[in-house]
C-alpha positions in Angstrom: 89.7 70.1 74.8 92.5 68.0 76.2 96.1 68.4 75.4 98.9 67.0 75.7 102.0 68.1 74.4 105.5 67.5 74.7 107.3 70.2 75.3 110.2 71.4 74.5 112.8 74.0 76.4 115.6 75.6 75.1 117.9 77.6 77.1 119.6 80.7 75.1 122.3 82.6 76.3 121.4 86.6 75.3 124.5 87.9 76.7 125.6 91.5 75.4 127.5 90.1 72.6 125.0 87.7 71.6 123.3 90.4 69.0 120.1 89.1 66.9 122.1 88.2 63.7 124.0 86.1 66.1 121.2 84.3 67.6 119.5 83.7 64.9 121.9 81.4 63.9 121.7 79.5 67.4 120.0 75.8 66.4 117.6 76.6 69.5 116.2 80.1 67.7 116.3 78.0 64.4 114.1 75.0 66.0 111.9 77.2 67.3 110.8 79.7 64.5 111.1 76.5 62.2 108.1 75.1 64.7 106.1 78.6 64.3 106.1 78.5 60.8 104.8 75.2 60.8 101.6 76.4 63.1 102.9 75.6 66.5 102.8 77.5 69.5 106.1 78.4 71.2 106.7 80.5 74.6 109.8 83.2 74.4 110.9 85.9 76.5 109.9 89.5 75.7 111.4 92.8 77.8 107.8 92.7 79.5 106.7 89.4 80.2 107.1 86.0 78.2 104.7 85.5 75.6 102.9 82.6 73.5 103.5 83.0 70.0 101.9 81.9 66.7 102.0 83.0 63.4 99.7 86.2 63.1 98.9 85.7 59.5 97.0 81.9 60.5 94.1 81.5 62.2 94.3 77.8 62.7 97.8 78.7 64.4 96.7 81.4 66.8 93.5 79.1 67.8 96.2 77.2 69.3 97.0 80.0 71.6 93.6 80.3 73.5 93.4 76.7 73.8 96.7 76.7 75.7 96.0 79.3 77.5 92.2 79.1 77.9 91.9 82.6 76.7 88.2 83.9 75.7 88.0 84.6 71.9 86.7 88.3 72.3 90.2 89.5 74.1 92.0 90.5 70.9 96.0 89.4 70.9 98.7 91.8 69.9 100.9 90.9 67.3 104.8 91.5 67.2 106.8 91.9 64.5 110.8 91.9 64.4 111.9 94.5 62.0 109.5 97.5 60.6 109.2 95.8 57.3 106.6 93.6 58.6 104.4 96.2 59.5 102.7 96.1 56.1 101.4 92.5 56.3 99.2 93.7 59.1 98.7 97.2 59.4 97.1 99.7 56.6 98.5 102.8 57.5 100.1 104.4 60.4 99.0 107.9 61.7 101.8 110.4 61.8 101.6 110.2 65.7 101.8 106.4 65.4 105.2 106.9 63.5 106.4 109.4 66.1 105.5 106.8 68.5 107.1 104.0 66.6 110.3 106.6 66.0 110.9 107.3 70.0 109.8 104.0 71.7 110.4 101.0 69.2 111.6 98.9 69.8 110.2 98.7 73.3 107.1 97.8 75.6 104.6 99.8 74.0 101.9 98.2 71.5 100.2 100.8 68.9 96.5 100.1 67.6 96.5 100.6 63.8 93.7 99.5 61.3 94.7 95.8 60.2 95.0 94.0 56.9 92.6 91.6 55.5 96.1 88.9 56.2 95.7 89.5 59.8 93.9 85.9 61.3 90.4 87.2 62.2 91.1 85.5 65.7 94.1 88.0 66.8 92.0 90.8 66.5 88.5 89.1 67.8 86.7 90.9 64.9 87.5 94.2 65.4 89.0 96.2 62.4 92.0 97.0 64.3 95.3 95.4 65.2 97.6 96.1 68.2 101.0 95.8 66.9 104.7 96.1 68.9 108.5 95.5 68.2 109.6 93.7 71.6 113.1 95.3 72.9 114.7 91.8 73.1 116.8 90.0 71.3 115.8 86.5 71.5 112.3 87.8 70.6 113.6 89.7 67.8 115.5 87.0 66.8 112.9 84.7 66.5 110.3 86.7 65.1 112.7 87.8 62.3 113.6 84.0 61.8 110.7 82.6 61.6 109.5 85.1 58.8 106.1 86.0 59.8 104.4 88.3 62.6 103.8 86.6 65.5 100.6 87.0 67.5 101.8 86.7 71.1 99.7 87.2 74.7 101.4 86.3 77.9 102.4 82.5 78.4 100.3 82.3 81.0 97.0 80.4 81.6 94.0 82.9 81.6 93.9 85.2 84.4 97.1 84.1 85.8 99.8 86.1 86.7 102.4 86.8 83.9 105.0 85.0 83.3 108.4 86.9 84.0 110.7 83.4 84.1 110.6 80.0 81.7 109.5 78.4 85.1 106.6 80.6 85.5 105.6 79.5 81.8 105.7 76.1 82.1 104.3 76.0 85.6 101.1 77.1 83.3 101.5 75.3 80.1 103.5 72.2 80.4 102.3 70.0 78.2 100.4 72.8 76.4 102.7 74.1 74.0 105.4 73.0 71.7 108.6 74.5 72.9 109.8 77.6 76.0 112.8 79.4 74.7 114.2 80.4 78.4 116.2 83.6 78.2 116.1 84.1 81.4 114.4 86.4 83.6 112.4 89.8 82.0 113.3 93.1 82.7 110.3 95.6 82.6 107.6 93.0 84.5 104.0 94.2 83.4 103.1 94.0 79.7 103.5 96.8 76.9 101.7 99.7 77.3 98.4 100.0 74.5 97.5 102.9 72.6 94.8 103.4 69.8 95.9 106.1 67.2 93.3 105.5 65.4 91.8 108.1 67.0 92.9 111.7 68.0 93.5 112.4 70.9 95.4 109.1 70.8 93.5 106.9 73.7 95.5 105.0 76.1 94.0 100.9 76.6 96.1 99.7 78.5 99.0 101.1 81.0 102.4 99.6 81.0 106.1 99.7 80.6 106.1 103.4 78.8 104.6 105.9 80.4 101.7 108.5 79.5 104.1 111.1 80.8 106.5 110.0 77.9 104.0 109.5 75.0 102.6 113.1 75.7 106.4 114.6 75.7 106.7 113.1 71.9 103.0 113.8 70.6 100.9 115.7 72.9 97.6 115.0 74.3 96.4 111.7 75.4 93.5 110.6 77.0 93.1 107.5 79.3 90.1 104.9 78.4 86.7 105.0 80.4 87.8 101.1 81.7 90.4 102.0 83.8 87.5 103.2 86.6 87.1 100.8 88.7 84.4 98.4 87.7 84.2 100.2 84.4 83.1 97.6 81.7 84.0 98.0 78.1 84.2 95.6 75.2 87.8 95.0 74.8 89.8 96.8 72.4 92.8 95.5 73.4 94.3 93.0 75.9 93.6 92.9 79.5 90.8 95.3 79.0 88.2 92.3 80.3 87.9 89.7 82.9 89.8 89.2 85.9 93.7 89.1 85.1 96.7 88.7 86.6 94.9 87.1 90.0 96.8 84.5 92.2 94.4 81.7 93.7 94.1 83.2 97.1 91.5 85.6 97.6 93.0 89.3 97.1 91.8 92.9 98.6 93.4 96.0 98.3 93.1 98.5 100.9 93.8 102.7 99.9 93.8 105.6 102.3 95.4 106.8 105.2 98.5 104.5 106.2 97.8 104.7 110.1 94.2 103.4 109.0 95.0 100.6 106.2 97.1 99.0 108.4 94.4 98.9 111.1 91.7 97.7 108.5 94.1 95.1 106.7 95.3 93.7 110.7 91.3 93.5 111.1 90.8 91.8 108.0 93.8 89.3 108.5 92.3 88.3 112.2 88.7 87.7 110.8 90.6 85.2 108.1 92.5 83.8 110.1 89.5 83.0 112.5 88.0 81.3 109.5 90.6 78.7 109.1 92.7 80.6 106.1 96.1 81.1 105.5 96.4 84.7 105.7 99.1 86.6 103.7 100.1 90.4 103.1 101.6 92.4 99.8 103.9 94.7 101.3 106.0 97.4 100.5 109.5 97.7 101.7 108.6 100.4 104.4 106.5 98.1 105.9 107.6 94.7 105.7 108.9 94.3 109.3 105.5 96.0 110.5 103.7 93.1 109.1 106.2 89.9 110.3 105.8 91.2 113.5 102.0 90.6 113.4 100.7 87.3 114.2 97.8 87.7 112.3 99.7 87.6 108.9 101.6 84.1 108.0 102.7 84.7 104.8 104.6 88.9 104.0 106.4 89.1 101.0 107.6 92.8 99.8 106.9 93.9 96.1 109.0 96.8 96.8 109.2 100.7 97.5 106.9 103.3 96.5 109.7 105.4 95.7 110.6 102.5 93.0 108.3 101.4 90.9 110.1 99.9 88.3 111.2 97.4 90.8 108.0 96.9 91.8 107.1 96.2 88.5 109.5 94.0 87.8 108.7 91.5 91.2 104.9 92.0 91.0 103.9 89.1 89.4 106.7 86.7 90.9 105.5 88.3 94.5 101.9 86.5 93.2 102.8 83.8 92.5 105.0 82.8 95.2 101.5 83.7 97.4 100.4 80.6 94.9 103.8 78.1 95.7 103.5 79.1 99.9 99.4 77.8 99.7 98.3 81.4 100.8 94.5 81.9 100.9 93.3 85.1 102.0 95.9 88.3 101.3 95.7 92.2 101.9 97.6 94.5 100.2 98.7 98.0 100.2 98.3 100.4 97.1 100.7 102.7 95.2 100.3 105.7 93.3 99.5 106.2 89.8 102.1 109.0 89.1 103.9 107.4 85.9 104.6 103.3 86.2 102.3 103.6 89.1 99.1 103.2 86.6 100.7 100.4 85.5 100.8 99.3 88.7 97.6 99.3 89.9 96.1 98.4 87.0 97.2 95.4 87.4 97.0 94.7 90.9 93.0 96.3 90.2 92.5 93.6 88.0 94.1 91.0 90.3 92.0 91.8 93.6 89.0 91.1 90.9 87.5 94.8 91.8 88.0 93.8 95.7 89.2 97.0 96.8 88.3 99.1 100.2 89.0 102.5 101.0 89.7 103.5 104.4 
């Protein structure tokens, strides 16, 4: 289906004394939940990532959202809502570990699954009878969410399988044309999405890893498990987002290599040579330890740091700008290094896993 769209940008200043009352006052925030309401999609900035919002409670609305994107209709959206008085028009009931949850991490990166209500649009939750639901810990998305009146389904403004958007620039690199209006708040803070977890259940089981921690949950409830999907090349019908297809992926072809450093770095100069004697533009994700390494080799033409090991939140923040910017320098074959999945690090390499497309060698 073609679109063709124009669209709209808004720049909001979310300076410290901007609070949500405040902004929701500002004729940009005003414009823009005025255009939800009337079943439009509009990009804003979350903590995480940006995302693509439409009203929850319409599926005509939220059909708009996989069209802009080009999102499959089984990969379920999560829905955010501004203030906790929402939570009734699309959750049932929340499990006394959901409102522990909800007490020490809302608002915040971390979506909770909860059975829905029959007002959630059948396409948010792709006919499951469960909705993932989050308050965003930002205050133009707060302030938009509260003004517009309604929940607001909302995946990352992205196209499908993209990397996430972390700037207005990012989104509309994706979707100009595509969608109504981009609120640009400027750059996220956090970088990978919200972290997923079904209390439904019990043990609560954690879908997808993100911005909080398993380390953090099991401090305020105890026990969680991890789903079955994150194995590598596990496949599952998706609960939640991001638990199907390839994600995240820049256009270049991506392999991971784990092990031994001495080793990876032998394996991923190999790899770059054979490339490169194919004709490709050859690229490496690096950490900060070993960025001069690689633009000393000649076999790399493209090395762009995501960070340090011994910081993952920064790496977290620059992971999907790092892939992208493979995508603005035209870089065709790239190697990367792996992290560790102590804490942020799941989050990590979940989504770098889902980025190489399963392409990962261990050395």
């Amino acid at each position: 289906m073609e679109i063709n769209l124009m669209t709209k940008v808004w720049s909001v200043d979310n300076s410290v004394e901007k609070t949500v009352e405040k902004l929701r006052s500002c004729t940009q925030i005003v414009d823009a939940a005025s255009l939800l309401r009337e079943g439009a999609v509009v990009a804003f900035p979350t903590e995480t990532v940006y995302g693509l919002g439409a009203n929850a409670l319409s599926d005509e609305a939220v059909e708009k959202i996989f069209q802009a994107k080009g999102r499959p209709s089984d990969n379920p959206l999560i829905v955010h809502i501004g203030a906790i008085e929402q939570l009734s028009a699309v959750a049932v009931e929340v499990p006394e570990k959901g409102k522990k949850l909800m007490k020490a991490f809302w608002p915040g990166p971390l979506t909770i699954i909860l059975p829905k209500t029959d007002r959630v649009a059948p396409l948010v939750t792709a006919g499951l009878d469960s909705v993932g639901v989050r308050m965003p810990d930002h205050p133009i998305a707060l302030a938009i969410i509260e003004e517009a009146g309604v929940p607001i389904a909302a995946p990352s403004a992205n196209r499908s399988g993209r990397p996430s958007p972390t700037t207005a620039a990012h989104v509309l690199s994706d979707l100009d044309g595509r969608v109504a209006g981009v609120l640009d708040g400027g750059a996220t803070g956090v970088g990978v999405e919200s972290t997923v977890i079904d209390v439904t259940v019990d043990p609560p089981i954690v879908l997808r890893p993100g911005g909080i921690t398993r380390e953090q949950m099991e401090a305020v409830i105890g026990s969680v498990d991890l789903d079955p999907s994150f194995q590598v090349g596990a496949v599952e019908i998706p609960r939640a987002p991001g638990m199907k297809y390839t994600h995240y992926a820049p256009r270049g072809e991506l392999w991971l290599v784990t092990g031994e450093a001495a080793k990876v770095r032998e394996k991923m100069a190999e790899m770059l040579r054979e490339a490169k004697a194919h004709g490709q533009k050859t690229g490496v994700l690096a950490s900060d330890e070993s960025f001069s390494f690689w633009t000393a080799q000649p076999e790399a033409d493209v090395v762009l740091s995501v960070g340090s090991p011994t910081d993952l939140e920064k790496v977290a923040q620059q992971l999907y700008a790092v892939l992208r910017e493979f995508d603005d320098r035209q870089t065709q074959y790239i190697v990367g290094e792996t992290f560790s999945r102590d804490g942020l690090g799941m989050a990590v390499m979940n989504r770098l896993e889902k980025a190489a497309g399963g392409r990962i060698l261990s050395v």
